[in-house]
N, C-alpha and C positions, 0 to 999 in steps of 0.2 A: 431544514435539517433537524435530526434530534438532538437533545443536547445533552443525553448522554444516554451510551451504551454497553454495559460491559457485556452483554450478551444481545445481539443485532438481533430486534422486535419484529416478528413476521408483517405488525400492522405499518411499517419505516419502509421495510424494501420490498413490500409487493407492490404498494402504491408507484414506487420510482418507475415512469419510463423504461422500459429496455433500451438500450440504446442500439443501432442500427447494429448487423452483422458485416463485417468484410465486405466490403462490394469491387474488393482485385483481389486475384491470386498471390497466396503466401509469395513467388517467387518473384512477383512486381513487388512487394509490397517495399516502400522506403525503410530501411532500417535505421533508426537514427544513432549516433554516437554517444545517447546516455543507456545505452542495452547493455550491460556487461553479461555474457553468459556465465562467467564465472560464478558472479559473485550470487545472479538468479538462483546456480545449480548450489550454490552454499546457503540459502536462506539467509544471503546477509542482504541488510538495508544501505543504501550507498546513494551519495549526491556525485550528482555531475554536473561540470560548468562547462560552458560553451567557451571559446576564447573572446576577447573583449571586441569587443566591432571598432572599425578602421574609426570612427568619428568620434566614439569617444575614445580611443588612445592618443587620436591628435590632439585633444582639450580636454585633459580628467577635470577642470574644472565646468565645465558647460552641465547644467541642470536637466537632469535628464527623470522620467517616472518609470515607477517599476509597477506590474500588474501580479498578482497571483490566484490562483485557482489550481482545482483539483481535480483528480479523475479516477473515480474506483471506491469512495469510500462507502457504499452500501454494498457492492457485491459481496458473495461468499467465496468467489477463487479470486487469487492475484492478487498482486501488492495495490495497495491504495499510492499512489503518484500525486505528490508535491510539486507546481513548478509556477517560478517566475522568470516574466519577459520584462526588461526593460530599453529605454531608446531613448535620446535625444527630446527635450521635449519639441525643440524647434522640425524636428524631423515626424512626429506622431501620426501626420496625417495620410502617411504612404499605409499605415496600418488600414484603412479608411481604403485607400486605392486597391490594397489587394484584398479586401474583404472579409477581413477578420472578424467572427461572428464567434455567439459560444457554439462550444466545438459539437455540440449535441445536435448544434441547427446543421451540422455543414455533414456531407458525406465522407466517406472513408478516403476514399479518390481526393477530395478536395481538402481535407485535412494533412493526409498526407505530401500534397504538394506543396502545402504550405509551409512544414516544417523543413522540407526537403529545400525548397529555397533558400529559406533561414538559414542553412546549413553549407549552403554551395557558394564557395569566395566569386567576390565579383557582382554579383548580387544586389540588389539597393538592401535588401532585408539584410543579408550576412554583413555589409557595411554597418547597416545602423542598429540595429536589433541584437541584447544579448540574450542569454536565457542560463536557467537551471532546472535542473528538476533531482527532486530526493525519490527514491522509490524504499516505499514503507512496506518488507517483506511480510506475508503471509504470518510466519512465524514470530517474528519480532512483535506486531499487531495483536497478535492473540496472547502470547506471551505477557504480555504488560496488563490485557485487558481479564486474564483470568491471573492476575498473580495471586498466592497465596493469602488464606486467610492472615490479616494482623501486619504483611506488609505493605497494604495499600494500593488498591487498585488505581493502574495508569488508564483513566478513555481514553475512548477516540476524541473526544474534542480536544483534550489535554495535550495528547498525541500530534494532533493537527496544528493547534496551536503553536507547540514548542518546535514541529516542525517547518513551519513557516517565519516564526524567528530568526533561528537558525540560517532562514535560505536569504534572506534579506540581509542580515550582517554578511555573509557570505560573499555577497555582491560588493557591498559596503568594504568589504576590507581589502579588494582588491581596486580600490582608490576611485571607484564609480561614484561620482558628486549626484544622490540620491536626495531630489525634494520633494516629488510626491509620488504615494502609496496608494494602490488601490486595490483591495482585498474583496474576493468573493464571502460570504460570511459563513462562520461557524459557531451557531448560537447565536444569540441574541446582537443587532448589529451595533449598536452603540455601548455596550458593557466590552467587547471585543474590540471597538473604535479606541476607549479610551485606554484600554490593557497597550494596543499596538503603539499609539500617541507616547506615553510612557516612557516606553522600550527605545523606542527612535527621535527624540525631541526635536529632530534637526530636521524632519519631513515631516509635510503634511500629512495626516492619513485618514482617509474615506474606506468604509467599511459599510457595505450592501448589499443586500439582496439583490441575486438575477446580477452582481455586479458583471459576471461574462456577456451581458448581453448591453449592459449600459455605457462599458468604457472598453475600446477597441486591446487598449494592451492589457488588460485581460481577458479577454478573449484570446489574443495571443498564447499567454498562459496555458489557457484553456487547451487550447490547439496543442502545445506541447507537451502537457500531461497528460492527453486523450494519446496522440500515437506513442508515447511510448508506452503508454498501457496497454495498449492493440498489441504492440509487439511482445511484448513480455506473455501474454495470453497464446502467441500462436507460437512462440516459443514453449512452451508447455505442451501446447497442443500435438506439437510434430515430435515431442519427448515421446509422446504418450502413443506413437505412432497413428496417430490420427492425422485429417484436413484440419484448416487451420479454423476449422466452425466448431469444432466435435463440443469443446466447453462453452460454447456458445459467449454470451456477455459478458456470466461471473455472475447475473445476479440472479438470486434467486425464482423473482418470478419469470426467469427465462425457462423455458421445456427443456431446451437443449443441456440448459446446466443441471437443471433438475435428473434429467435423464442420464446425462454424467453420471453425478453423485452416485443416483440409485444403481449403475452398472458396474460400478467402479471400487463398491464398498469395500472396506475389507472385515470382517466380521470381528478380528483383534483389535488392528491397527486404524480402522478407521479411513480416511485417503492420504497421498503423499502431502507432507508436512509443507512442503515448499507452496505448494498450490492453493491447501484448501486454511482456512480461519477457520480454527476449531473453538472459534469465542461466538461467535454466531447461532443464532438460533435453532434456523435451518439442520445445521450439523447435529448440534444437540440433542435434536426431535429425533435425525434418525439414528443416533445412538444409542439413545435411552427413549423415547417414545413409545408408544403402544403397539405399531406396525416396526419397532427395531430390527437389525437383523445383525446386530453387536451382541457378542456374547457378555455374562453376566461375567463378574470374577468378585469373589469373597476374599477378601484378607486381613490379616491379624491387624488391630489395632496397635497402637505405639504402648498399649500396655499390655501389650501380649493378648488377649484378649479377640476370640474371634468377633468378627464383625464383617456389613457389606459397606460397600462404597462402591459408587457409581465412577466407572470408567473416568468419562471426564472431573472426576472432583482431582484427577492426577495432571489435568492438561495444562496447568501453570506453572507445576513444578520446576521444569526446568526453564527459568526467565533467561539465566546469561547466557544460556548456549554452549558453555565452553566445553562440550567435550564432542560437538558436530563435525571437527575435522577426525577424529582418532574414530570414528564408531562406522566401518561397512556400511552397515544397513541406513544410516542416512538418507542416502539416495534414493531410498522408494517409500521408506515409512516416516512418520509424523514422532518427531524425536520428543515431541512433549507428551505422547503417552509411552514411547519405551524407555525412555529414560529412568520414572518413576518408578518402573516394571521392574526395570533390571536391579536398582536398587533395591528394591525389597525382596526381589530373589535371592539377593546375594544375601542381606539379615539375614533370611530362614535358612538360607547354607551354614553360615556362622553358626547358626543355634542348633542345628542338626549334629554337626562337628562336635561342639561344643558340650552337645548331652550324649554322643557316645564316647568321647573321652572319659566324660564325668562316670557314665556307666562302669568303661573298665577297670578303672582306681577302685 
């Protein structure tokens, strides 16, 4: 993984795998109970917990590990997905029996029945197995990683990092007797071993490379941030009145996403704010690159002063969000370039005003 990105490197995400397309119909497909459509169709980021499994409510003291990994963080559409599974340690090796692998090895089919278990009371997995997952919106992701100059840019790794803290106390504060950790890596794996060690003194924590493939409850993990990141994508998809392939993986060296993009532009606005990470490279190139199809806009500098600025040098402007529920146009356009827009439209109104006042005195 790279270890930092505030704009996603063509040489990072063409390298990645594609990962497999859909292999069942959107309308088989298992929905799971961390999809909020809401909260998707608002570009908010939002955690969901599973309720706690029958084995540890009967003994919140029994020692049990938690695993984490993630699903999404190279793509250019869709939230990058946070999740940890944990269980019982004396219970771990049912993960082993129904063949928890990292979720890249396993099919669409077979991932989703796994979570779909997880999730069905009565279960061995829904008894012993809990889970979370944070899903880290489009917007919020770009957001932090184009923040203005002089306030400090958030990474992905940063990003990742705090968001995995986060999911682990999370667990931890609903009385889950939490002794060992094992984390997919993000950066370098022992500078990140010793950060998480830290943070948690009371669990052991092992931090690895390939750790989805090494320790079964992550893989677990793995499995549960893979489909709800499927889901989240063909939710999109069917917005967008497409099949549930039309965006294909999200990552760039897919044709399919590629092919998105380039049908999809908008020559102002760029794509819908929810879906695509205007901090990525990909986007960038075809905004401002040589073959663009973004139109150019000139605006006064903050000293009055004409000047150009590049489209995106506005796409961090709006970090907090806060005015996404009051503004229509939300729903189709990417509110970190209209936002900036509208505000400086409104300046030159002011000053238009402002000088024929002054004229008629």
């Amino acid at each position: 993984m790279a270890d930092d990105e505030n704009t996603q490197p063509e040489s990072f995400v063409d390298t990645q795998n594609v990962p497999d397309s859909q292999d069942i119909p959107i309308s088989e497909t298992f929905v799971p109970p961390s999809i909020s459509i809401e909260k998707i169709f608002s570009s908010e980021s939002y955690t969901h917990h599973s309720p706690i499994p029958k084995q540890i409510l009967a003994d919140k003291t029994i020692p049990c590990i938690l695993g984490v990994d993630e699903a999404g963080r190279g793509p250019v559409l869709g939230p990058m997905v946070y999740a940890v599974a944990y269980i019982p340690k004396t219970t771990e090796q049912i993960l082993k029996a129904h063949k928890f692998d990292d979720s890249k090895k396993l099919t669409a089919s077979v991932r989703s029945a796994l979570l779909k278990a997880t999730c069905t009371p009565d279960t061995d997995l829904h008894d012993s197995m809990g889970w979370s997952a944070t899903l880290m919106s489009p917007r919020d992701i770009s957001a932090g990683m184009l923040r203005a100059a002089g306030s400090g840019t958030y990474n992905l790794n940063a990003q990742a990092h705090d968001t995995t803290a986060e999911l682990i106390r999370g667990v931890m504060a609903q009385g889950v007797n939490i002794t060992e950790i094992y984390v997919d890596t993000v950066g370098p794996p022992q500078t990140y071993q010793t950060k998480l060690a830290k943070m948690f003194p009371s669990a052991s924590v092992t931090v690895a490379k390939k750790a989805d493939s090494l320790y079964p409850i992550v893989s677990a993990a793995s499995v549960c941030a893979k489909v709800t990141r499927d889901a989240v994508i063909e939710v999109f998809a069917e917005a967008e009145g497409a099949d549930g392939t039309a965006l294909g993986s999200g990552y760039p060296g897919d044709e399919k996403t590629k092919n998105w993009l380039k049908q999809t532009i908008d020559p102002v606005f760029g794509w819908d704010g929810r879906v695509t990470r205007f901090s990525w490279r990909t986007v960038r190139d075809m905004l401002e690159g040589k073959t663009a199809k973004a139109v150019e806009a000139d605006w006064p500098d903050d000293d009055g002063e004409e000047g150009e600025q590049k489209i995106t040098s506005f796409l961090g402007a709006c970090s907090n969000g806060f005015l996404i529920e009051h503004m229509p146009w939300e729903r189709r356009f990417g509110l970190d370039v209209l936002i900036p827009v509208y505000n400086r439209l409104e300046r030159i109104h002011r000053i238009i005003i402002d000088t024929g006042a002054s004229n008629q005195s």
